[in-house]
C-alpha positions in Angstrom: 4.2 16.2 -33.9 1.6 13.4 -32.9 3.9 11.5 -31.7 5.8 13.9 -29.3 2.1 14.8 -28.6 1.3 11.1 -27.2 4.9 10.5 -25.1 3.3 13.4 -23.5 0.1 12.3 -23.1 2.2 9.0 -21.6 4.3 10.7 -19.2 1.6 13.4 -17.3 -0.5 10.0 -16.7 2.6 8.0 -15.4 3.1 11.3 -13.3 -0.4 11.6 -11.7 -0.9 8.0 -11.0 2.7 8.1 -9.5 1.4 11.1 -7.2 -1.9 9.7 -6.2 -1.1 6.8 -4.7 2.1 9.0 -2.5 0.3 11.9 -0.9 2.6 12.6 2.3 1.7 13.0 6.2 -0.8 15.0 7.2 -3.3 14.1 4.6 -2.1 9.8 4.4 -2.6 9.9 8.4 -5.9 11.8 8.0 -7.4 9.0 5.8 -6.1 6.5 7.5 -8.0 7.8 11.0 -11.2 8.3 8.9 -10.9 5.2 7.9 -10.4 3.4 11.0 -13.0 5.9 12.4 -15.5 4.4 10.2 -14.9 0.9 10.5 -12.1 -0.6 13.3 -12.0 -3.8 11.2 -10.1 -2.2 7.9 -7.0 -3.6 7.4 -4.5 -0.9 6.3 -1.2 -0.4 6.7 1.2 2.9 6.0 4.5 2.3 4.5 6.8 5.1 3.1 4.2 8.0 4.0 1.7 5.8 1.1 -1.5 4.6 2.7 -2.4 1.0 1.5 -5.8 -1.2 1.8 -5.8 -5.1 1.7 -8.2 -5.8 -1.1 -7.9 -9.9 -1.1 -6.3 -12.7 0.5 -4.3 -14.9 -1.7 -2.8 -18.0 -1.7 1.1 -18.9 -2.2 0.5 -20.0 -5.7 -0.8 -16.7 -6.4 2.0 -14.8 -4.4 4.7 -16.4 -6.6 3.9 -15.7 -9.3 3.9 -11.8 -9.1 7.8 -10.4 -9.5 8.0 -8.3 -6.4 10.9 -6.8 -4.3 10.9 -6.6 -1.0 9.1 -2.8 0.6 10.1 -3.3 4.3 8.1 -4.7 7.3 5.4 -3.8 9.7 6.5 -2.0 12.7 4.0 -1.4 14.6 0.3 -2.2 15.3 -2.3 0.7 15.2 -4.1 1.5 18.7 -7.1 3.3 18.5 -7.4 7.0 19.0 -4.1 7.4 18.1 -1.9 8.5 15.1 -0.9 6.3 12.2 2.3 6.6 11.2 4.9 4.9 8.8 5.2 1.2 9.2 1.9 0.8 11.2 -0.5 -1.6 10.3 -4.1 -2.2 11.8 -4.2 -5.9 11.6 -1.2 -7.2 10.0 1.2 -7.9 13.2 4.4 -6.5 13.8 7.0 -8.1 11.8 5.0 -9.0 8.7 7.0 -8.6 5.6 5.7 -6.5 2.9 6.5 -6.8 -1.0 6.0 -4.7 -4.1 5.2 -6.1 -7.4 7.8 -4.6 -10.1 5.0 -4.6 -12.7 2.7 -2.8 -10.7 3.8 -0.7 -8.0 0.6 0.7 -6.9 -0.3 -3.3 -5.6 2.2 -4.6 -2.7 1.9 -8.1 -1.1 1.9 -8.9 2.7 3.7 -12.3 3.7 2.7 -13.1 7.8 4.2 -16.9 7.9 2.6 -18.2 5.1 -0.7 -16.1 4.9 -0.5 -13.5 2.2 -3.1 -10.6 1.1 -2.5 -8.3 -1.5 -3.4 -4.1 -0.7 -3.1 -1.1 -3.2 -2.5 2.3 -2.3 -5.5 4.3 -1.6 
């Protein structure tokens, strides 16, 4: 009974942290504008409808030595006054590669030529 008890336990957390870092639409593009509303030099990027943060640069060292997969690129860069959407970033340019770490999911890495930050989701 404890037992089945604490799979439980471990499965409703890996279910909310799972659906608090992929709130869809409306509410990821609503951040995202109160964010840039507040400060125009966040650097924040939507992929998949999930709104990430850059919370440090790092260096390549560091970048290797994270198992990640690749997440898709940055599409477009964010104007001011108007809708985020998927694929837009605020300061990482169009065309920058974005990675997930396997381990942790929430935490995805940015490659633009060389210079590499690491974001989780907000």
């Amino acid at each position: 009974m404890l037992i089945r008890v604490f799979y439980s336990l471990i499965i409703s957390s890996t279910l909310l942290v799972m659906i608090g870092c992929t709130t869809e639409t409306s509410a990821t593009k609503e951040m995202a504008r109160t964010i840039m509303k507040e400060d125009q030099s966040n650097d924040i990027f939507i992929m998949e409808s999930i709104l990430y943060k850059k919370i440090e640069t790092i260096n390549e060292e560091q970048f290797s030595s994270v198992r990640t997969a690749p997440y898709g690129s940055i599409t477009s860069s964010y104007e001011q006054n108007k809708t985020f959407q998927s694929g837009m970033a605020s300061i990482l340019p169009k065309g920058t590669q974005i990675y997930r770490s396997i381990e942790q999911p929430e935490y995805v890495y940015s490659d633009d030529g060389g210079a590499y930050t690491l974001s989780i989701c907000s």
